[in-house]
VEXROTOR-418343 format. One record per atom (N, C-alpha, C): residue number from 1; x negated, y negated, z negated. Coordinates in steps of 0.1 Angstrom, whole numbers. Example, Ala and Ser with C-alpha at 12.3 -4.5 7.8 and 13.67 -1.06 7.14 Angstrom:
BEGIN
  drenmar      u      v      w
        1   -132     57    -78
        1   -123     45    -78
        1   -132     33    -78
        2   -128     22    -71
        2   -137     11    -71
        2   -129      0    -79
//
This chain:
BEGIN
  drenmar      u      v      w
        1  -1322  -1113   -664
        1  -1308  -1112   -664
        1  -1302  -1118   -677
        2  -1288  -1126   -675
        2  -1288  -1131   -689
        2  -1283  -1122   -696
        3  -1281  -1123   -707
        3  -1274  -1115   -719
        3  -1262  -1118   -733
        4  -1256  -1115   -734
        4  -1248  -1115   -747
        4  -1252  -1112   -759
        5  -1250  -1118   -770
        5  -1254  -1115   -781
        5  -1237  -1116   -788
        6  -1232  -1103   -790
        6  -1218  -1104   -797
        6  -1220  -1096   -814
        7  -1215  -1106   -820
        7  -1213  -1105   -835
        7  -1197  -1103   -837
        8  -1196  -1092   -847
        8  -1183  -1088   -857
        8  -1184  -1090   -869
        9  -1179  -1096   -875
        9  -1180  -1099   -888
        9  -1169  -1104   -897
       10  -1172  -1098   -910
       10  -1160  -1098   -924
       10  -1170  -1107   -931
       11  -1160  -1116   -934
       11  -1170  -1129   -945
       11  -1167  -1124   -958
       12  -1175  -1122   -965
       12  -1171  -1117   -981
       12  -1175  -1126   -993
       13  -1182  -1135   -981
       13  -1182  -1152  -1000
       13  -1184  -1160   -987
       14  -1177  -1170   -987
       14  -1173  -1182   -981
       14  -1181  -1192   -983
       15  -1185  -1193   -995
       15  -1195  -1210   -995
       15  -1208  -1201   -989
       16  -1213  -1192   -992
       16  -1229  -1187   -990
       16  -1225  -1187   -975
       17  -1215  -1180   -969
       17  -1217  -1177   -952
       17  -1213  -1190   -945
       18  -1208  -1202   -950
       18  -1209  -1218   -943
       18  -1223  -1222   -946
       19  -1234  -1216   -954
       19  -1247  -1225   -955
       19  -1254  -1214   -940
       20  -1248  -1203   -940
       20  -1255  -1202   -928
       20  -1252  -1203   -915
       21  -1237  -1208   -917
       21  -1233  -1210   -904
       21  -1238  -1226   -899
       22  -1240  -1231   -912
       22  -1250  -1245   -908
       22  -1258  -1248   -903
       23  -1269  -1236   -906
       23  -1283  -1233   -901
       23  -1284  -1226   -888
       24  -1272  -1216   -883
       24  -1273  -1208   -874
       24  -1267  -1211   -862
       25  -1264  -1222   -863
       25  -1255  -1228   -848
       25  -1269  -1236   -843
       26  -1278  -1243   -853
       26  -1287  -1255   -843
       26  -1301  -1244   -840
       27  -1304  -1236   -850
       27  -1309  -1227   -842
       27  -1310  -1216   -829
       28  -1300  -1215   -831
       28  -1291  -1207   -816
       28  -1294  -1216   -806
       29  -1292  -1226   -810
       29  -1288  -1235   -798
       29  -1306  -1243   -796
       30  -1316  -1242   -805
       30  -1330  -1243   -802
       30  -1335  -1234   -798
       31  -1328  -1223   -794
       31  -1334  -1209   -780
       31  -1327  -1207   -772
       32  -1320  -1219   -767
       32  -1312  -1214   -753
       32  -1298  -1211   -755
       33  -1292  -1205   -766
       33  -1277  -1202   -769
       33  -1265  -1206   -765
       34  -1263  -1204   -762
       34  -1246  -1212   -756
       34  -1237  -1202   -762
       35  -1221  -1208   -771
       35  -1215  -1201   -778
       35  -1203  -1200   -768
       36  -1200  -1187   -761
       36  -1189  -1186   -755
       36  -1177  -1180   -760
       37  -1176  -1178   -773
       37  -1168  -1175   -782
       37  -1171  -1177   -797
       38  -1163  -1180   -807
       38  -1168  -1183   -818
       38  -1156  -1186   -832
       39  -1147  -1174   -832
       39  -1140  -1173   -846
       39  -1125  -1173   -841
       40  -1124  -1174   -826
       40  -1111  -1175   -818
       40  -1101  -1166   -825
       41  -1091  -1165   -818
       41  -1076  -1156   -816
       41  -1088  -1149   -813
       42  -1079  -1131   -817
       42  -1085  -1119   -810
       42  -1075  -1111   -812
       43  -1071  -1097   -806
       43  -1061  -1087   -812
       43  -1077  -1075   -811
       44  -1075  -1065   -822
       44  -1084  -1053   -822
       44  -1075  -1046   -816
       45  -1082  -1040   -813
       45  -1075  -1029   -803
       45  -1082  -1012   -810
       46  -1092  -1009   -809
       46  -1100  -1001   -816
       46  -1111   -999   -826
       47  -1117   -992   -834
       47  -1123   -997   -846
       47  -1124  -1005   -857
       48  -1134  -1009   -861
       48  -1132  -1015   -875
       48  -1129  -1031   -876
       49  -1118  -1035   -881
       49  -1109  -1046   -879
       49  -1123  -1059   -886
       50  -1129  -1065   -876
       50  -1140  -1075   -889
       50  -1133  -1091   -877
       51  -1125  -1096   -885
       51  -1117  -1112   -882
       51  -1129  -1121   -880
       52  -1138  -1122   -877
       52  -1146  -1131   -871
       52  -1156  -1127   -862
       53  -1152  -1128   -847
       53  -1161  -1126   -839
       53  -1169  -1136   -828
       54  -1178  -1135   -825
       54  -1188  -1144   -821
       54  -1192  -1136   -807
       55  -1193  -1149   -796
       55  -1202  -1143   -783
       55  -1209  -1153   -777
       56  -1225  -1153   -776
       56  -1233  -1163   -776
       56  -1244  -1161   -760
       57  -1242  -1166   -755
       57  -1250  -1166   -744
       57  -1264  -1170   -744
       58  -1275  -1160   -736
       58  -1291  -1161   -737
       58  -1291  -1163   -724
       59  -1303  -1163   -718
       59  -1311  -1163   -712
       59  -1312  -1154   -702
       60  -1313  -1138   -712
       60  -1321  -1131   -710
       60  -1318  -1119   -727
       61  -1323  -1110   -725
       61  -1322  -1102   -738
       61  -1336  -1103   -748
       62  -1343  -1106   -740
       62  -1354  -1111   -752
       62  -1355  -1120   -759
       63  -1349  -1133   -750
       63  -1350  -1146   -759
       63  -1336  -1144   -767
       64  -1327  -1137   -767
       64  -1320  -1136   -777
       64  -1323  -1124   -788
       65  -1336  -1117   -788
       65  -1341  -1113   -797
       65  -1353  -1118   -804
       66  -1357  -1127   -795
       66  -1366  -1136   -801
       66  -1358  -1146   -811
       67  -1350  -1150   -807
       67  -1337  -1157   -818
       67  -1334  -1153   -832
       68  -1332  -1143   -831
       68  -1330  -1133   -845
       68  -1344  -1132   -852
       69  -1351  -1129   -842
       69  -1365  -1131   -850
       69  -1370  -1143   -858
       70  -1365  -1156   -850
       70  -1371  -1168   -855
       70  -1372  -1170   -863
       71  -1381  -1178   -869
       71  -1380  -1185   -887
       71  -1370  -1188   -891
       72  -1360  -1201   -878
       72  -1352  -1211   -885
       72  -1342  -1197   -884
       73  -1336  -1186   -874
       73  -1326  -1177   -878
       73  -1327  -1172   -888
       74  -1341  -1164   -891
       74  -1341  -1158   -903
       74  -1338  -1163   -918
       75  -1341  -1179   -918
       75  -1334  -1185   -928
       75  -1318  -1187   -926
       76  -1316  -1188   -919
       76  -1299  -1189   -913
       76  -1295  -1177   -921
       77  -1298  -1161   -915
       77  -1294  -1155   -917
       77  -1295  -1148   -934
       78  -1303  -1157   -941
       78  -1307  -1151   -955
       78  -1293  -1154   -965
       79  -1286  -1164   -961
       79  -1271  -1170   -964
       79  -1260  -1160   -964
       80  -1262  -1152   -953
       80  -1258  -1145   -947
       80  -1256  -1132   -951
       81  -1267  -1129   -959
       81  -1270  -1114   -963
       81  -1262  -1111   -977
       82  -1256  -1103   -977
       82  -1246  -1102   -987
       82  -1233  -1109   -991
       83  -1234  -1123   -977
       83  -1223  -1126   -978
       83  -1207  -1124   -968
       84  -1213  -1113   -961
       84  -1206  -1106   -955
       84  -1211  -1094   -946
       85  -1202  -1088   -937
       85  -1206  -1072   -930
       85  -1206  -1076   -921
       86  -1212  -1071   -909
       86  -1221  -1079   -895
       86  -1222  -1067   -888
       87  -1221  -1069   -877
       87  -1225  -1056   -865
       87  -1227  -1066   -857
       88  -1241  -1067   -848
       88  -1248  -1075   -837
       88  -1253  -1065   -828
       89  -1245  -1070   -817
       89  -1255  -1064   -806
       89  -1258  -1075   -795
       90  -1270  -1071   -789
       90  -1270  -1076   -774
       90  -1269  -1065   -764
       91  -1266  -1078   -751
       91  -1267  -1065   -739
       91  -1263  -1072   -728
       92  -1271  -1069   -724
       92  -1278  -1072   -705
       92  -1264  -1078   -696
       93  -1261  -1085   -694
       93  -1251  -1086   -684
       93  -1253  -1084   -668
       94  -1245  -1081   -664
       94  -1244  -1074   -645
       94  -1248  -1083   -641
       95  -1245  -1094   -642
       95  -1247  -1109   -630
       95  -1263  -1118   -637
//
């Protein structure tokens, strides 16, 4: 079944989270990724307000946890760490 992989996120240093948004798009997209959302308009409706949201289409829920796993993400994501607040989930879609 394929899956979503949706990201919320507050950028809190701007040059360090563009070196990983550098690395984290071609990687994504060397496991199958397809970005069906990616920093758009949004209105929150409930919970915690984070202005940059992301929804990336897999496969499947593994190969999009295989993703996060990767080398080339994991370097992606080391840009990443401390340079802002992140909530990631995946999850199974109906179809």
């Amino acid at each position: 079944m394929p899956a979503l992989w949706i990201a919320n996120i507050k950028v809190t240093d701007e040059e360090a989270y563009g070196r990983y948004a550098k690395l984290a798009g071609p990687a994504i997209a060397k496991h199958g990724g397809t970005f069906l959302a990616r920093g758009g308009r949004y209105v929150q409706l409930e919970g915690n307000d984070r202005p940059r949201n992301v929804v990336t289409r897999f496969d499947s829920v593994e190969a999009a946890v295989a993703c996060y796993n990767s080398p080339e993400y994991q370097e992606a994501l080391s840009h990443a760490n401390g340079a802002s607040e992140r909530d990631i989930v995946v999850i199974e879609t109906t179809e």
